[in-house]
N, CA, C and O of each residue as an XYZ file, in Angstrom:
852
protein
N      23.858    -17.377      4.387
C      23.164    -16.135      4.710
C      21.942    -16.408      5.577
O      21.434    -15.519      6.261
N      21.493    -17.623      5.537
C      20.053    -17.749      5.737
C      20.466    -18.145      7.367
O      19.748    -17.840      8.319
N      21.495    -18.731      7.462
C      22.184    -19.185      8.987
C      22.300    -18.168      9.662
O      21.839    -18.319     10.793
N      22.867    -16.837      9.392
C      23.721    -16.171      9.747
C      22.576    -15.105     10.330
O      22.640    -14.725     11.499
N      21.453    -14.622      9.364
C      20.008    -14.181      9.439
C      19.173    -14.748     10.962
O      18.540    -14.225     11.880
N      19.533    -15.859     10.641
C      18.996    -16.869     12.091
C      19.295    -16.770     13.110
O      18.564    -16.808     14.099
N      20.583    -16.605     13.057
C      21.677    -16.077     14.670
C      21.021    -15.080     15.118
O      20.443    -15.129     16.204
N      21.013    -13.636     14.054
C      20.200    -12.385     14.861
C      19.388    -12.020     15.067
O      19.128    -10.975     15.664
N      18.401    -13.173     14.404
C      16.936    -13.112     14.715
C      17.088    -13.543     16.597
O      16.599    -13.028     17.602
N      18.045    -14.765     16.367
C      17.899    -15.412     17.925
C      18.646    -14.097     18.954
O      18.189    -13.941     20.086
N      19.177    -13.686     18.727
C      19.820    -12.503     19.590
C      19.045    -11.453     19.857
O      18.761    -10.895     20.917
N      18.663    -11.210     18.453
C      17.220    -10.258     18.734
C      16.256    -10.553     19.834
O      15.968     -9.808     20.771
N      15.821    -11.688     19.596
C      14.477    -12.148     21.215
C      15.354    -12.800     22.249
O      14.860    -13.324     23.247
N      16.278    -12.781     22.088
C      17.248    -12.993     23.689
C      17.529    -11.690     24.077
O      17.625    -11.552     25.297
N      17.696    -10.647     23.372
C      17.428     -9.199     24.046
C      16.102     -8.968     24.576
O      15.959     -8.490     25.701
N      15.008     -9.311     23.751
C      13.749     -9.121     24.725
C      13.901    -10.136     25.954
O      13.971     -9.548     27.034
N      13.956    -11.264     26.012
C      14.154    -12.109     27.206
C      15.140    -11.303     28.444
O      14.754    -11.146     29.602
N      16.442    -10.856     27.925
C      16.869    -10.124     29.204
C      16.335     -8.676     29.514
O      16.484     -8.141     30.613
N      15.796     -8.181     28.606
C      14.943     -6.999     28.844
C      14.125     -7.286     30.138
O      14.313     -6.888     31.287
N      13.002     -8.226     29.527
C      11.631     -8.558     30.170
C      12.093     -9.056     31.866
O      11.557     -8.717     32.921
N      13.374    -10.048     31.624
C      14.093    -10.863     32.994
C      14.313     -9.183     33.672
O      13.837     -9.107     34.805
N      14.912     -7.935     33.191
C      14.943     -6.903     34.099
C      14.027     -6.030     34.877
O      14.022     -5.650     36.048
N      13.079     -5.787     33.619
C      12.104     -4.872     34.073
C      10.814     -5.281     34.332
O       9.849     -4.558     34.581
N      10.859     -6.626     34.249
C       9.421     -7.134     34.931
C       8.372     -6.513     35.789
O       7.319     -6.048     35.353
N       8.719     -6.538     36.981
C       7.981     -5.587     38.055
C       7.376     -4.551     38.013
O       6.273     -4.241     38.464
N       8.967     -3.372     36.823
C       8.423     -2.107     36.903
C       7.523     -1.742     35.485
O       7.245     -0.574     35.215
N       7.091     -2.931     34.583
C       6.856     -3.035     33.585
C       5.196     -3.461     34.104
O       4.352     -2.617     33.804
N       4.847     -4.324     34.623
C       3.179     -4.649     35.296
C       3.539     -4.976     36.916
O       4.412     -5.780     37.241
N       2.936     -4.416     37.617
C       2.889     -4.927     38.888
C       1.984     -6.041     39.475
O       0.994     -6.312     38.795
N       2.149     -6.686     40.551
C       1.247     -7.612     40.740
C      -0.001     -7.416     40.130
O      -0.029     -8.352     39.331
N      -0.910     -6.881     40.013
C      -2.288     -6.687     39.851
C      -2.819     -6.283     38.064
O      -3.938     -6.187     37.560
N      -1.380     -6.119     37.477
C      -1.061     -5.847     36.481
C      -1.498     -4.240     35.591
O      -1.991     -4.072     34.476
N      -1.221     -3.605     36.266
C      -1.233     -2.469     36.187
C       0.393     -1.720     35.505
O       1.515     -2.108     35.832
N       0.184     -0.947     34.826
C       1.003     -0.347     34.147
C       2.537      0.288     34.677
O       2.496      0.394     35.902
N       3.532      0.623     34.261
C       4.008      1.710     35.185
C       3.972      2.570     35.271
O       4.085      3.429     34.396
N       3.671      2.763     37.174
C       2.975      4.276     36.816
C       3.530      5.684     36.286
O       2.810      6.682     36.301
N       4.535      5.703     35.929
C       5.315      6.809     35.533
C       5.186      6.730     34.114
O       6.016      7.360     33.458
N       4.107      5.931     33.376
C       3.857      6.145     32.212
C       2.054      5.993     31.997
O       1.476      5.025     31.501
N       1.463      7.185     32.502
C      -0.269      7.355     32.448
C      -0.738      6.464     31.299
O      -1.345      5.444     31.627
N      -0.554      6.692     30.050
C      -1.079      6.510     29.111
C      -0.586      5.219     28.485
O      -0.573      5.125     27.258
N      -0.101      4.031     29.400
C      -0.102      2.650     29.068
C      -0.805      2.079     30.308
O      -0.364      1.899     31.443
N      -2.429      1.762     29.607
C      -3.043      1.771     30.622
C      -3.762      0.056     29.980
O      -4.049     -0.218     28.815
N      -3.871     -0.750     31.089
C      -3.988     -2.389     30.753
C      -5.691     -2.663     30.994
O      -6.042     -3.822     31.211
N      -6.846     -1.440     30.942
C      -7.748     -2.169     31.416
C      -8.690     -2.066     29.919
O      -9.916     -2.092     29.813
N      -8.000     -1.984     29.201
C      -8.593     -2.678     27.716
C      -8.713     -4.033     27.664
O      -9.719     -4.609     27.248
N      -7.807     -4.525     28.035
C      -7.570     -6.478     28.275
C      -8.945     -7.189     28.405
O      -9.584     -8.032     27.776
N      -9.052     -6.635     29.235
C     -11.044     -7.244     30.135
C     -12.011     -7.181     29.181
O     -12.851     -8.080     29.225
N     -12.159     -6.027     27.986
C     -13.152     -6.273     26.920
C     -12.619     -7.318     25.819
O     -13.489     -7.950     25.220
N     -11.456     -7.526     25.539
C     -10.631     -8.353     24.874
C     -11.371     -9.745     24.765
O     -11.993    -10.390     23.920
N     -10.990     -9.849     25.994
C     -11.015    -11.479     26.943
C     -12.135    -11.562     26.572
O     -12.356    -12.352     25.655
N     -13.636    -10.514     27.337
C     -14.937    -10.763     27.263
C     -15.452    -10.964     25.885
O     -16.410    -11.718     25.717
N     -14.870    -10.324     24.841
C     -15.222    -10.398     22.867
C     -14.771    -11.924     22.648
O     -15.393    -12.544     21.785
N     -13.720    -12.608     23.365
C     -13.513    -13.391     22.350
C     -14.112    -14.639     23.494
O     -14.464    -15.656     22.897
N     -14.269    -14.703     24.968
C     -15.442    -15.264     25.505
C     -16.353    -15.850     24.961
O     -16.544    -17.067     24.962
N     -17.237    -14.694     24.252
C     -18.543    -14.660     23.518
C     -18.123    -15.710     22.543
O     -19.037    -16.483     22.257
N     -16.723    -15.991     21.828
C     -17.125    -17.222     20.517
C     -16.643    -18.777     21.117
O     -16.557    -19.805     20.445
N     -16.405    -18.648     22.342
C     -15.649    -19.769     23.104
C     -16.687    -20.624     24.244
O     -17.565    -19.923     24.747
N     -16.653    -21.615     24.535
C     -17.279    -22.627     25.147
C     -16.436    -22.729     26.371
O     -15.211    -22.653     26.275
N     -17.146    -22.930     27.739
C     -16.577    -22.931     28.854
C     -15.411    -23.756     29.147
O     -15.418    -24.517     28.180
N     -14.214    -24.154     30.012
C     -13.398    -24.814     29.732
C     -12.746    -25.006     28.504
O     -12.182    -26.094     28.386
N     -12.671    -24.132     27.447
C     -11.968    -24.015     26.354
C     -10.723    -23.680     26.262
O     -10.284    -22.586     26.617
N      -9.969    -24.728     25.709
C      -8.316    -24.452     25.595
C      -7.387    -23.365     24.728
O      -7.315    -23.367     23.500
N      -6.709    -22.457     25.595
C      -6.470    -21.433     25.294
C      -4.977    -21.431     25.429
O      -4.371    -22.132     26.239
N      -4.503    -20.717     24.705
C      -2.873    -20.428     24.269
C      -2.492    -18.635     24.561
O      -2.611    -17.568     23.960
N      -2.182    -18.943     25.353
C      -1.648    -17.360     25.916
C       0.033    -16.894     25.313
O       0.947    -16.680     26.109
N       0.179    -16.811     24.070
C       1.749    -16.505     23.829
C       2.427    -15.301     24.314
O       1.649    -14.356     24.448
N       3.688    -15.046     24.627
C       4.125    -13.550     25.340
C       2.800    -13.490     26.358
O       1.837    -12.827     25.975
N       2.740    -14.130     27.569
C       1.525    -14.410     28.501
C       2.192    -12.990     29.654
O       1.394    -12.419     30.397
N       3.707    -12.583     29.636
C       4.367    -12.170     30.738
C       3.987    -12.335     32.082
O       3.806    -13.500     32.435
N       3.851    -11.597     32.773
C       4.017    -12.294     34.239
C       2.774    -12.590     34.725
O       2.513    -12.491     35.924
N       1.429    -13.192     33.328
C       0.270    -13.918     33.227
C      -1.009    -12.641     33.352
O      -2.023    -12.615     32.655
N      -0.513    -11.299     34.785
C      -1.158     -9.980     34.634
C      -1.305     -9.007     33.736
O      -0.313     -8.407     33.321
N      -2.639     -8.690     33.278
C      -3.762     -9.496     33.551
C      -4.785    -10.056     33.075
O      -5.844    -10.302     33.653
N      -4.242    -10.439     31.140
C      -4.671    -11.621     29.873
C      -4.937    -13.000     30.676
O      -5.985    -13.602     30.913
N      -3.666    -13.253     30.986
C      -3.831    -14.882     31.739
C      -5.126    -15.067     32.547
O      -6.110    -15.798     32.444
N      -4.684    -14.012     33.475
C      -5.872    -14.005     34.958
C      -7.020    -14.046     34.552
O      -7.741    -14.974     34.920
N      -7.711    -12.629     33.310
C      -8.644    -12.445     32.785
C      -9.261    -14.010     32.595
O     -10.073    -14.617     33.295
N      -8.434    -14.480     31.171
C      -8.906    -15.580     30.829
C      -9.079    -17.006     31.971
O      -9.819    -17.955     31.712
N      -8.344    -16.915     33.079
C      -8.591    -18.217     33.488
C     -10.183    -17.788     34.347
O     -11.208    -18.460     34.468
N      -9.853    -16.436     34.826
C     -11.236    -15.877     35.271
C     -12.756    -16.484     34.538
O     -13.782    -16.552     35.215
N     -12.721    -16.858     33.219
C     -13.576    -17.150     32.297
C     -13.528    -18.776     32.504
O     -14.154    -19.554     31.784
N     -13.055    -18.996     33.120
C     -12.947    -20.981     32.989
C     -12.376    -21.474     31.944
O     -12.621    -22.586     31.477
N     -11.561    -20.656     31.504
C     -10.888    -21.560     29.881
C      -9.589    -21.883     31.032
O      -9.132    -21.306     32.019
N      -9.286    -23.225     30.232
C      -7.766    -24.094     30.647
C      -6.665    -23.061     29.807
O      -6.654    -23.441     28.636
N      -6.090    -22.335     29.925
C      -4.592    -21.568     29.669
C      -3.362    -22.203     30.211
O      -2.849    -22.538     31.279
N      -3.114    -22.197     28.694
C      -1.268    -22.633     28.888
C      -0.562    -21.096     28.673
O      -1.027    -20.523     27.687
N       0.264    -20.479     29.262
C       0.715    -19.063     29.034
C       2.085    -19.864     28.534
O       2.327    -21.064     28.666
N       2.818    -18.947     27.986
C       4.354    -19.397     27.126
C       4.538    -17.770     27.326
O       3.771    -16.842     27.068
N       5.802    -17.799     27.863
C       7.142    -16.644     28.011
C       8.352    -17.001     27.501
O       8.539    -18.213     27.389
N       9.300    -16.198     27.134
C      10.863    -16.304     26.894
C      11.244    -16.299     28.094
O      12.116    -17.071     28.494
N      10.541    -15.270     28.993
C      11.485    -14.434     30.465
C      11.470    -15.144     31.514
O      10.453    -15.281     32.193
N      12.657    -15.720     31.800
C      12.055    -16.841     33.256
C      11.465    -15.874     34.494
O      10.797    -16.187     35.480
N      11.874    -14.835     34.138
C      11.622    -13.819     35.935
C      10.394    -13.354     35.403
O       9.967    -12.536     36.218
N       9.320    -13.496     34.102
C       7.798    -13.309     34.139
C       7.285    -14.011     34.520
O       6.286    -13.825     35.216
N       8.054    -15.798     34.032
C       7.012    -17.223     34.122
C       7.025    -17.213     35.398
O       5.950    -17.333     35.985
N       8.199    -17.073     36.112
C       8.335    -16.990     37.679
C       7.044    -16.186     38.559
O       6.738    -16.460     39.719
N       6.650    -15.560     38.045
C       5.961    -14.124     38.450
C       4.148    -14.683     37.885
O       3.013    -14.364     38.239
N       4.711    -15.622     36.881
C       2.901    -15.779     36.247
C       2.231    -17.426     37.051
O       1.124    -17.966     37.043
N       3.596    -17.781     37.686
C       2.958    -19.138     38.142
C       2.478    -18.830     39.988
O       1.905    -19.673     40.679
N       2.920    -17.348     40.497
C       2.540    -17.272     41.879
C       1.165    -15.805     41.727
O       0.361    -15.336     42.533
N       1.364    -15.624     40.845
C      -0.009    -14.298     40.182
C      -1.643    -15.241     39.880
O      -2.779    -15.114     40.336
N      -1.037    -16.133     38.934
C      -2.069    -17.385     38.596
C      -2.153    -18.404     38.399
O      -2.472    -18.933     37.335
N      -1.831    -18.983     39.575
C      -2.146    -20.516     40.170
C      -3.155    -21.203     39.384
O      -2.980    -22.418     39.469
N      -4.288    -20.848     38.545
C      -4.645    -21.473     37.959
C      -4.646    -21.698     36.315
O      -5.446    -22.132     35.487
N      -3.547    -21.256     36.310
C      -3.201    -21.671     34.609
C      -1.769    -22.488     34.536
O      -1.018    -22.718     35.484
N      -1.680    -22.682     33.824
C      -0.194    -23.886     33.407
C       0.436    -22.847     32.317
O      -0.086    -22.091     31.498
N       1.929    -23.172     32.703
C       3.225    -21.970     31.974
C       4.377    -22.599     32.140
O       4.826    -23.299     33.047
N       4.944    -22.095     30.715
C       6.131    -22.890     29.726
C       6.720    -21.686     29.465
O       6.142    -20.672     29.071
N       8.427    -21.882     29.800
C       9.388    -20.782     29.493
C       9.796    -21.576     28.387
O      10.044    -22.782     28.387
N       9.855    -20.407     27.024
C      10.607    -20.671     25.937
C      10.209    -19.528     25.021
O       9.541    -18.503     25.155
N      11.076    -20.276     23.754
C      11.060    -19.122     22.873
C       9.755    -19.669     21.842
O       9.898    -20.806     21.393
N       8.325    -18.807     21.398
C       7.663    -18.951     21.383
C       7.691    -19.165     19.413
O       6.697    -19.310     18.701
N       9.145    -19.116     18.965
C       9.629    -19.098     17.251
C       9.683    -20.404     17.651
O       8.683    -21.089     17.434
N      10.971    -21.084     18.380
C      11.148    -22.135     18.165
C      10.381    -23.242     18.984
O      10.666    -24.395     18.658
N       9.529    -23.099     19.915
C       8.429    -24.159     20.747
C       7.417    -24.572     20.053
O       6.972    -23.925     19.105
N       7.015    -25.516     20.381
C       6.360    -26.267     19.201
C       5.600    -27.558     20.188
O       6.110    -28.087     21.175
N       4.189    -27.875     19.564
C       3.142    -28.154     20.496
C       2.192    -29.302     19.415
O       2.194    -29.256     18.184
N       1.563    -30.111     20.122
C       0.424    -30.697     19.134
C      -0.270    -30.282     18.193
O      -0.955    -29.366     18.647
N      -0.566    -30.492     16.729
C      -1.867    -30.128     16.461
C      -2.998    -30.351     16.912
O      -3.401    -31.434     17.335
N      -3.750    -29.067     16.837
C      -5.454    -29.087     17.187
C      -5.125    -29.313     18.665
O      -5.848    -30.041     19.345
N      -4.034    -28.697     19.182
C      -4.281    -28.641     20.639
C      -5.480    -27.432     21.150
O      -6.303    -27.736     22.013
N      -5.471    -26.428     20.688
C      -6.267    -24.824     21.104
C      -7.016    -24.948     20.345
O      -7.119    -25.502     19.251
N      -7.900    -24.072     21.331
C      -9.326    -23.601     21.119
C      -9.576    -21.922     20.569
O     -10.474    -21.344     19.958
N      -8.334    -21.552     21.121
C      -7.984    -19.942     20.529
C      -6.680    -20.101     21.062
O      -6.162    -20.809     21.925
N      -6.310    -19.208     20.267
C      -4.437    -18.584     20.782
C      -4.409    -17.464     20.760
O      -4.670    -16.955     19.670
N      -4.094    -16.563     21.894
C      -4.412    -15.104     21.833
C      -2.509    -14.495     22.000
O      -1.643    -15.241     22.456
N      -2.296    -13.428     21.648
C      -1.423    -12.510     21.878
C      -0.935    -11.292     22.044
O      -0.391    -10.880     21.019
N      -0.915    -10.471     23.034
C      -1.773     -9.151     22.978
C      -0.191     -8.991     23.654
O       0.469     -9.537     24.538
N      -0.020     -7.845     22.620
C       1.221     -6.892     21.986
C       2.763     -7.727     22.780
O       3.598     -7.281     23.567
N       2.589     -9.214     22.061
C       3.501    -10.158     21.874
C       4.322     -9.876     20.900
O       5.429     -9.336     20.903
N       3.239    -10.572     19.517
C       4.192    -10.573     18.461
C       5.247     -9.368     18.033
O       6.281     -9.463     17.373
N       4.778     -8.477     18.492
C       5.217     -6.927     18.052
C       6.988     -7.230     18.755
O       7.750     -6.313     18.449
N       7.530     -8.163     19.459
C       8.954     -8.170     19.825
C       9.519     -9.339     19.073
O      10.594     -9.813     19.441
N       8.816     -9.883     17.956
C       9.124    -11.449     17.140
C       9.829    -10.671     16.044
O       9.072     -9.824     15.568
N      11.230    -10.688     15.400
C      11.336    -10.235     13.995
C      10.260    -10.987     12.929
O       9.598    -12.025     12.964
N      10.405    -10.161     12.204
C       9.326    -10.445     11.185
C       9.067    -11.648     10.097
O       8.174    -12.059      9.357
N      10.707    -12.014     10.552
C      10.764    -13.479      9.039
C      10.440    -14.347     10.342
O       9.811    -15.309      9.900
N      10.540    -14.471     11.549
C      10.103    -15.345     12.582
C       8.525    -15.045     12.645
O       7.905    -16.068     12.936
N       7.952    -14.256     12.509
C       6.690    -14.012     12.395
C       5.741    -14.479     11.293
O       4.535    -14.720     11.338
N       6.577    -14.537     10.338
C       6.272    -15.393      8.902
C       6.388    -17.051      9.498
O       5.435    -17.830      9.468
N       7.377    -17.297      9.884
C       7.124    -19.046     10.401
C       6.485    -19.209     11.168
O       5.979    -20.329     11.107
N       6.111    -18.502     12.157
C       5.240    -18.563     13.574
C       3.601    -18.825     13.073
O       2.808    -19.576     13.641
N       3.403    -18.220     12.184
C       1.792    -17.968     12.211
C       1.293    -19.355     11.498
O       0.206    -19.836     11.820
N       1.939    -19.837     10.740
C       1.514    -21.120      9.775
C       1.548    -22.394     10.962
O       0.958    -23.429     10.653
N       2.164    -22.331     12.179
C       2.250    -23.188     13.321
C       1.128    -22.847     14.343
O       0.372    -23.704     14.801
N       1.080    -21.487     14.674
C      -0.020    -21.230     15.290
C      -1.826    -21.823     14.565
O      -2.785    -22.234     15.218
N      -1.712    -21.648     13.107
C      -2.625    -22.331     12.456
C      -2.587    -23.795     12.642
O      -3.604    -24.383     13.007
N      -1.777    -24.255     12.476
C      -1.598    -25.630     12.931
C      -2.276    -26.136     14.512
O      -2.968    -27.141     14.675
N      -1.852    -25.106     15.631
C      -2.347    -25.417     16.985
C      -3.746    -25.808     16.931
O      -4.328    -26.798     17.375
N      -4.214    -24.619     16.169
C      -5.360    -24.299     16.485
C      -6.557    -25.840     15.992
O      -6.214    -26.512     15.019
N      -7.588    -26.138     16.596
C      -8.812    -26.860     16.347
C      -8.921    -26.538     15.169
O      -8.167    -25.657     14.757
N      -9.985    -27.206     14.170
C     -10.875    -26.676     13.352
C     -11.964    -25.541     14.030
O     -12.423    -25.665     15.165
N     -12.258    -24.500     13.178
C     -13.334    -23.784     13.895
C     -12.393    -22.708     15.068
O     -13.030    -21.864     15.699
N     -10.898    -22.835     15.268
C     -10.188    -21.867     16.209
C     -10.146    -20.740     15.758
O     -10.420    -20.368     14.617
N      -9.699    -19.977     16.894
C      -9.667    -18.400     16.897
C      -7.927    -18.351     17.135
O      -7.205    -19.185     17.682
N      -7.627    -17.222     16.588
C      -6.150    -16.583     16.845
C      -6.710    -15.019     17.374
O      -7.547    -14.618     16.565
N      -6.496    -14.080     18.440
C      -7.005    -13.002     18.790
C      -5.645    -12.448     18.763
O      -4.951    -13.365     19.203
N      -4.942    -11.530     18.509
C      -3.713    -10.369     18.642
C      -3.698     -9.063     18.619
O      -4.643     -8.554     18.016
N      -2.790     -8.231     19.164
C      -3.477     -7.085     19.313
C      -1.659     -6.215     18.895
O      -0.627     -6.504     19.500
N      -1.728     -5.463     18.068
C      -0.613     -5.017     17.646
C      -0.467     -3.269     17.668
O      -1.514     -2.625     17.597
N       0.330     -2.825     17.728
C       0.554     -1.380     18.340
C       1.127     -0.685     17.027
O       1.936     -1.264     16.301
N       0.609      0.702     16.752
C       0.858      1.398     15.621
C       2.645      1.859     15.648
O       3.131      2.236     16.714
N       3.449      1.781     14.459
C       4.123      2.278     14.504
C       4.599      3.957     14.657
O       3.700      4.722     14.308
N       5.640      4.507     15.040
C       5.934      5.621     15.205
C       5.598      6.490     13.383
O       6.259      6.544     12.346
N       4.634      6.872     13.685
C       4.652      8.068     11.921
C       3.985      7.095     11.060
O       3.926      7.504      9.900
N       3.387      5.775     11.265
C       3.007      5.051     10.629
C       1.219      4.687     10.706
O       0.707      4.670     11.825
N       0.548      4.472      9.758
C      -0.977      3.862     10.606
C      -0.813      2.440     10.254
O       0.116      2.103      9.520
N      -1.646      1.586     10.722
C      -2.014      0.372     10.178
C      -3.229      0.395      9.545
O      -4.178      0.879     10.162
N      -3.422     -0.112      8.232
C      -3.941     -0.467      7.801
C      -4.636     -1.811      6.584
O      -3.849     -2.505      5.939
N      -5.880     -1.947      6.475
C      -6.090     -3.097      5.997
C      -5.698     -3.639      4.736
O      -4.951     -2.982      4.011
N      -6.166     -4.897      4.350
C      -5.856     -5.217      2.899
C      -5.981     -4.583      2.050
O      -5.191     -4.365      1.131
N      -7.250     -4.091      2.272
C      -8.124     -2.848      0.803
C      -7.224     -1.490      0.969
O      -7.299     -0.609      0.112
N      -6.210     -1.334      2.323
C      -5.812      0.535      2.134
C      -6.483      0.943      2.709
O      -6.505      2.116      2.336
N      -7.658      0.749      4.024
C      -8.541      1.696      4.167
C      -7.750      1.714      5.474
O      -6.956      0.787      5.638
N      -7.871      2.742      6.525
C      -6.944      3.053      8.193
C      -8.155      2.371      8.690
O      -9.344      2.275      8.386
N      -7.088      1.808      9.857
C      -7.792      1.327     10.856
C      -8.774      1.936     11.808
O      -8.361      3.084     11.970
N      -9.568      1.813     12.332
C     -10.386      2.606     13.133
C     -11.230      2.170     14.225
O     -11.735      1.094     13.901
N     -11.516      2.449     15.106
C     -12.539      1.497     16.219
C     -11.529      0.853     17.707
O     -10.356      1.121     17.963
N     -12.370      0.064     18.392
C     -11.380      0.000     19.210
C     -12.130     -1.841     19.716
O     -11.652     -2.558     20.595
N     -13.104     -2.107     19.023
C     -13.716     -3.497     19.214
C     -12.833     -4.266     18.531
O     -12.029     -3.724     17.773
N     -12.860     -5.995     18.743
C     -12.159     -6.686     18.578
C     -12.781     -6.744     16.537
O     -13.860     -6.227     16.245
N     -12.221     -7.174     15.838
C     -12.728     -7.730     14.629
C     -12.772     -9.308     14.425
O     -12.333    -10.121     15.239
N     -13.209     -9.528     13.539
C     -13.537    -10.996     13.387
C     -13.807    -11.604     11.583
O     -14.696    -11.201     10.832
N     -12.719    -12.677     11.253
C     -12.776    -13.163      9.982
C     -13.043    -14.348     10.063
O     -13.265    -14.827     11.176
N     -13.102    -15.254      8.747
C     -13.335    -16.606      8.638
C     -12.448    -16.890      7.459
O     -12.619    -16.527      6.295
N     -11.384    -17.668      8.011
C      -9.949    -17.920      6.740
C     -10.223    -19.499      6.606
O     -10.443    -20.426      7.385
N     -10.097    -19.323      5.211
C     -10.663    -20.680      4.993
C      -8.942    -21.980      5.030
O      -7.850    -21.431      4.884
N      -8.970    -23.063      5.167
C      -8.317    -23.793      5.218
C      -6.656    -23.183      4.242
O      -5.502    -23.037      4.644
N      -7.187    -23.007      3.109
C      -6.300    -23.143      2.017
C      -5.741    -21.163      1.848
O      -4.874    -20.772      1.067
N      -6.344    -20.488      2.575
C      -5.920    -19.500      2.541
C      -4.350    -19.014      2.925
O      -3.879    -19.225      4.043
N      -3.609    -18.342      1.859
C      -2.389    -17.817      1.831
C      -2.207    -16.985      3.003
O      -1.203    -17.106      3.704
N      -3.226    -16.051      3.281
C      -3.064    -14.904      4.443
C      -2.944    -15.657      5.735
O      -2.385    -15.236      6.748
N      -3.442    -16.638      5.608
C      -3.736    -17.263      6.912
C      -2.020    -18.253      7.136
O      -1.339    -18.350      8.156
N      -1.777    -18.841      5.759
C      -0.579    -19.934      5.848
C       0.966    -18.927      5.990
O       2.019    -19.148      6.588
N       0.575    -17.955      5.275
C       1.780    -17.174      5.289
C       2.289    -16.044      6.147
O       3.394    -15.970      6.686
N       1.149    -15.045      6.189
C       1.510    -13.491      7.186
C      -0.259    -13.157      7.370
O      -1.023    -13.088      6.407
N      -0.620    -13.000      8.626
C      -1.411    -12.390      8.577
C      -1.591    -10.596      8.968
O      -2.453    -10.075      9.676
N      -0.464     -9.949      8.231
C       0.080     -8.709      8.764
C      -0.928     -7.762      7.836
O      -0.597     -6.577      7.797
N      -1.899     -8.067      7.222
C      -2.422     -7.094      6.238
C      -3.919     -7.045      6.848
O      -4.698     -6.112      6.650
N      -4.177     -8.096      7.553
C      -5.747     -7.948      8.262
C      -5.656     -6.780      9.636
O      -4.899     -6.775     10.607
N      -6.382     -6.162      9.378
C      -6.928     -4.869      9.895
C      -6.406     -4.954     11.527
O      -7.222     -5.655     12.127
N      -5.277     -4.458     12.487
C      -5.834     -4.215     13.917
C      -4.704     -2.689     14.027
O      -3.596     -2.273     13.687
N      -5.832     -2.348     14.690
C      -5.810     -1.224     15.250
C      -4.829     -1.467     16.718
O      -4.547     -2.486     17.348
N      -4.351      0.509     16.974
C      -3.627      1.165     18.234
C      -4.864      0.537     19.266
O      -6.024      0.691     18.882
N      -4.773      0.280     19.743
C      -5.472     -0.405     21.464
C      -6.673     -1.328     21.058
O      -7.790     -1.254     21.570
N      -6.269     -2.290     19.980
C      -7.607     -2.748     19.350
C      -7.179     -4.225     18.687
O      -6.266     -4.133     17.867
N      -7.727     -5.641     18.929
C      -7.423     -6.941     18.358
C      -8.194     -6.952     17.161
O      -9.124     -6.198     16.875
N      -7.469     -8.355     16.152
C      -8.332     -8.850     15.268
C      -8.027    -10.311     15.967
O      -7.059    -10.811     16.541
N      -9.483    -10.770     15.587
C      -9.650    -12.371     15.792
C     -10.037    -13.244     14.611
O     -11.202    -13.203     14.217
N      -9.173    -14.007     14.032
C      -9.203    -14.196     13.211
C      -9.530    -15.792     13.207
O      -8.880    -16.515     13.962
N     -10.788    -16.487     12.148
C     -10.875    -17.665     12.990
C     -10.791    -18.975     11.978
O     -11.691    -19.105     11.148
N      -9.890    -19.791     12.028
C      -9.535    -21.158     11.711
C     -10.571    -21.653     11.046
O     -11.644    -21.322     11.549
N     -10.683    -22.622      9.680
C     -11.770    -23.390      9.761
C     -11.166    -24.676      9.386
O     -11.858    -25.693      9.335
């Protein structure tokens, strides 16, 4: 069962991969702008993102861009800041698109469940409305590795999108609210941190940064 579970998890994000391989273009355009036939998916939230989690990061700081897509305009933002970015895609026709957009970051096509990297390589690992195409038992293995990437003292920043009829909300039950990044301190041995971090607070157009010790 547990094999069989595995197959459609993998089919599952090989549908996003040929998704993303189609609609690339009409999905961000060079400059990374939205499509325009949809007003209200609008990308210039990114820039306060980048600048919040700036503020806890040291110049040249190594950064993990997961679901980076065609690098516009998280990647750009961040290399804009002098941090070293590695971006990681499934979609070869994004990575294609993120290595002539931003020449100055480094990018790896793969699947971001099964790729796998040094410890204490990053300085932060950001993902802004990535995970939201990962099934969820892949999202359960993903995050205990992403902890792993990370330095002592790292940041994980993500930014996740409300469901249809649904709110998000925090550990305590209270709704989400605000639109600034948030910020925790998970200690080594913490469960939330080793297992799911799906119960810490982020908001419709809004990250939590959650930080390693």
């Amino acid at each position: 069962m547990a094999d069989a579970n595995g197959d459609l998890r993998a089919r599952q994000r090989d549908l996003v991969r040929r998704g993303y391989d189609s609609i690339s273009r009409a999905y961000r355009d060079d400059e990374g702008r939205s499509n325009p036939g949809k007003p209200d998916e609008r990308t210039d939230h990114y820039a306060g993102w980048v600048d919040a989690l700036a503020q806890l990061l040291t110049p040249r700081a190594r950064v993990l861009d997961l679901g980076c897509g065609a690098g516009v305009p998280a990647t750009k933002l961040l290399t804009e800041r002098t941090f070293d970015v590695l971006g990681l895609d499934i979609s070869a026709v994004q990575i294609e698109r993120a290595r002539e957009l931003v020449p100055g970051a480094t990018f790896d096509q793969a699947d971001m469940v099964t790729w796998d990297h040094e410890p204490a390589s990053f300085d932060a690992v950001v993902s802004f409305y990535a995970l939201i195409h990962v099934p969820l038992q892949d999202q359960r293995n993903l995050l205990p590795k992403i902890r792993r990437w990370l330095r002592p003292g790292g940041y994980l920043a993500r930014s996740l999108v409300r469901s249809a009829g649904r709110e998000l909300r925090s550990t305590s039950g209270r709704r989400c609210s605000g639109t600034m990044p948030t910020a925790r301190r998970i200690s080594p041995g913490s469960p939330r941190l080793g297992s799911s971090l799906s119960g810490i607070a982020s908001c419709l157009r809004a990250t939590s940064v959650i930080r390693s010790s």
